[in-house]
C-alpha positions in Angstrom: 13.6 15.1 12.9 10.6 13.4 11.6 11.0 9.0 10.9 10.0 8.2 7.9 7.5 5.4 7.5 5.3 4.1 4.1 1.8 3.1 4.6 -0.1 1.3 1.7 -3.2 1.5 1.5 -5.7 -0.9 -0.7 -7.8 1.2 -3.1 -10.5 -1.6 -1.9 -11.0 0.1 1.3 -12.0 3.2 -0.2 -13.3 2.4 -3.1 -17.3 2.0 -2.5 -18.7 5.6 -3.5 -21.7 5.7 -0.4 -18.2 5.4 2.1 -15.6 6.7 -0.1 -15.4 10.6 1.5 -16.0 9.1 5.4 -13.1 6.4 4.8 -10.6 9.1 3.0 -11.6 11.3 6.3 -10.7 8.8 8.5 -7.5 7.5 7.0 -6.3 11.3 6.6 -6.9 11.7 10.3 -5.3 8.9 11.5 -2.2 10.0 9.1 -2.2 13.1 10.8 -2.1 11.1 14.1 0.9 9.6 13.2 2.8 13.0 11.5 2.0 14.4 15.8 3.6 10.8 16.9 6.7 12.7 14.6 6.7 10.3 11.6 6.8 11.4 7.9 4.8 9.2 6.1 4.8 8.4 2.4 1.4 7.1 1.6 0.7 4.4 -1.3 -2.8 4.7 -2.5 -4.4 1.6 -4.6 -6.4 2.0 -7.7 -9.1 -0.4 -5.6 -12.9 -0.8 -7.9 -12.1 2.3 -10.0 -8.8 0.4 -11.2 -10.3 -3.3 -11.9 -13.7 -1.1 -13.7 -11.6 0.7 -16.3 -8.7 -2.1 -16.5 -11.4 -4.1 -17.1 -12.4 -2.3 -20.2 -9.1 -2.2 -21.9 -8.6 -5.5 -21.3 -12.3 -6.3 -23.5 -10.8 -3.6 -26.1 -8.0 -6.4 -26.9 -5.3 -3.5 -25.1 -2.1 -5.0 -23.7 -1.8 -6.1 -19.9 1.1 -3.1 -19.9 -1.6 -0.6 -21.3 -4.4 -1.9 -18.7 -1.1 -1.2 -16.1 -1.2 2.6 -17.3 -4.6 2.9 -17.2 -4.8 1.5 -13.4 -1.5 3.7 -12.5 -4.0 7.0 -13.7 -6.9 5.4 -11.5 -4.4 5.1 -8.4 -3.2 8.3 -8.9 -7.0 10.1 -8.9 -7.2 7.8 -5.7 -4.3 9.6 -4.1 -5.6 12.9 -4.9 -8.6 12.7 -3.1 -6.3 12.1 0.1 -3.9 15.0 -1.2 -6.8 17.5 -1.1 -8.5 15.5 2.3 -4.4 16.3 4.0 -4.7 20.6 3.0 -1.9 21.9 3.8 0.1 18.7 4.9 0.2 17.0 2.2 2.9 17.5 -0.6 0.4 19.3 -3.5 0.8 17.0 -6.3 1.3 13.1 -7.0 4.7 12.2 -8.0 5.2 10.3 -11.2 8.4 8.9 -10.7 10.7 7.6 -8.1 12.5 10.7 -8.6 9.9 13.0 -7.3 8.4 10.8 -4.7 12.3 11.7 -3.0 12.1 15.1 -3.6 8.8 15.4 -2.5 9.4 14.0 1.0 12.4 16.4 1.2 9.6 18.9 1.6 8.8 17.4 4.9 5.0 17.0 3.6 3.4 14.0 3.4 3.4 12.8 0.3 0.6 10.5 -1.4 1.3 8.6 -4.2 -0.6 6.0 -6.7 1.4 4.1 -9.2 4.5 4.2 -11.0 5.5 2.3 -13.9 4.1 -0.7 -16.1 4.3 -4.5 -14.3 4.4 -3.0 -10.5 1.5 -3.1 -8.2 1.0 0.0 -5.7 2.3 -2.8 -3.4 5.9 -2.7 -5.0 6.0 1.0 -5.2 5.3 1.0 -1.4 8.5 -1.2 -0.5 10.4 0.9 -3.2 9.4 3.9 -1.6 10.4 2.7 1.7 14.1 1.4 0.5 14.2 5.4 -1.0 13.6 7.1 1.8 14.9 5.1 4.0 11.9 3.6 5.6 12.4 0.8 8.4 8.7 0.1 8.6 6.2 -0.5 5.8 2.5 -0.3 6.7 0.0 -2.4 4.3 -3.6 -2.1 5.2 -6.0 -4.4 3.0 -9.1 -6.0 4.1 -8.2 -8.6 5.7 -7.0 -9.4 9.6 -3.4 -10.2 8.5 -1.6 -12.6 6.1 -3.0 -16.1 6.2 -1.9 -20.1 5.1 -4.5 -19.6 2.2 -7.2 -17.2 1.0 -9.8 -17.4 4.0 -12.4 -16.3 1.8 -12.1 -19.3 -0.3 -10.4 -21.8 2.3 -12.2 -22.1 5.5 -9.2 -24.0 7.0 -7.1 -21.1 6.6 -5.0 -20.1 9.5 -3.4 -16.4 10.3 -0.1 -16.1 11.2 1.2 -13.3 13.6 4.5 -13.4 12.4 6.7 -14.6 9.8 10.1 -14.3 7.9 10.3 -12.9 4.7 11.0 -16.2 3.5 7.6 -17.6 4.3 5.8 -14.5 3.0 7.5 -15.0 -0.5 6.6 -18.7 -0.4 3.1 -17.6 0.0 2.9 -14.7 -2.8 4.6 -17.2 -5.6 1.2 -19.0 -5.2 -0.4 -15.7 -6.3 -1.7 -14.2 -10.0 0.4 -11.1 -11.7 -2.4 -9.8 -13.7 -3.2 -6.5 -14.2 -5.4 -4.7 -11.5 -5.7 -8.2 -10.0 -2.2 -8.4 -7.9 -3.1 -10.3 -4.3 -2.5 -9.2 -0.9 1.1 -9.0 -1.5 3.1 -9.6 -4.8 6.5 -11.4 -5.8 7.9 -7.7 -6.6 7.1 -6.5 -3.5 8.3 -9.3 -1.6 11.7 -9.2 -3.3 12.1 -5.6 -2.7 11.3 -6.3 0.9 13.5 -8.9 1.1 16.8 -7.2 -0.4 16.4 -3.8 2.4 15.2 -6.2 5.1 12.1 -3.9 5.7 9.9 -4.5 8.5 6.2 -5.2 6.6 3.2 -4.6 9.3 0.0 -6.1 7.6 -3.5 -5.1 9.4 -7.3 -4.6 8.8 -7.8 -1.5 7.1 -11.5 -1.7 7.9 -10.6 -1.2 11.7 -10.4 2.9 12.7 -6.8 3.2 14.6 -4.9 0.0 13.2 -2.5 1.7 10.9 -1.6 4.0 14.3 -1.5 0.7 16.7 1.3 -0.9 13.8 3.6 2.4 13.9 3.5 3.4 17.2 2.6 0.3 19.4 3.8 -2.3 17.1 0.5 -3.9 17.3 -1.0 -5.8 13.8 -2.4 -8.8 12.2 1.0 -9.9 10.9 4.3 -9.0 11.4 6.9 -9.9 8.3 10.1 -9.7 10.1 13.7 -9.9 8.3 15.6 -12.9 7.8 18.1 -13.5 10.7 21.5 -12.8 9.8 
């Protein structure tokens, strides 16, 4: 029997158009890599530039931040399609809009990609939500970035990365963060709390690098590793 596993992936790393079909190739093939390791992953596809450009223009037409949340969900959702028709036959054939049919949908035994779900949740909390569903030890976030660090390294030049650390510290980190519509950080409060309540296992590494979602599920090898609290 297949393990099931949820990998997240930032709509960021796919989202510039002269890359976008090489990068959805190479993240479907290293999926499939990991379905012959014999895991069953549910995958969490960001809304990435197409999500901030449209949010963007609901925002300026005075629409609330729920409404801009809607519009980004539809954005993840074309995102995860792309990857549904890169997978064939492997992938389960349609996006689920609910939690309900992201559960039936890995019943298939398919690999099921899915964007967004609901109003006020990044793709980052439907990933941990996915993973408590379905019972999901490990979760796999890939963003652009080597790992989680002190402070934003592209603003703070003294930040360090850590290769490991608690829940705890992660959710002292992400309550620094904005919770604005298409805008969410590397990791949001949601997410972390979800996280924290099924004591998941949250694997953060470079999306950019070919192989690095493989090396987190099969060799344990990443950035950062977000391990339980003891106890």
């Amino acid at each position: 029997m297949s393990k099931p596993v949820v990998i997240k992936i930032g709509g960021h790393l796919i989202s510039a158009e002269e890359v976008l079909k090489e990068n959805v190739r190479r993240f479907c093939e290293e999926i499939l890599d990991i379905v012959s390791a014999g895991y069953q992953p549910v995958v969490v596809v960001g809304g990435g530039a197409l999500s901030r450009r449209y949010v963007g223009v609901a925002r300026e037409l005075g629409r609330s931040e729920a409404l801009c949340d809607l519009v980004g969900i539809e954005a993840s959702r074309l995102n995860a399609r792309l990857f549904i028709a890169c997978l064939g036959k492997y992938a389960y054939p349609s996006v689920p809009r609910s939690y309900e049919e992201l559960v039936q949908a890995h019943g298939s035994g398919k690999v099921v990609v899915s964007g967004g779900m609901q109003p006020g949740q990044s793709t980052n909390a439907v990933a941990a939500v996915a993973a408590e569903l379905i019972g999901a030890e490990l979760l796999v976030n890939a963003t652009n970035v080597e790992g989680v660090y002190t402070a934003d390294p592209k603003e703070d030049p003294t930040a360090v990365k850590l290769d490991r650390m608690t829940i705890r510290e992660l959710l002292e980190l992400v309550e620094k963060g904005s919770f604005y519509a298409g805008s969410y950080e590397l990791f949001d409060l949601v997410a972390a709390r979800v996280v924290e309540r099924s004591r998941l296992t949250v694997a953060f590494v470079d999306g950019r690098v070919p192989g690095s979602i493989k090396s987190a599920i099969i060799d344990r090898i990443c950035g950062t590793l977000v391990v339980p609290e003891e106890g």
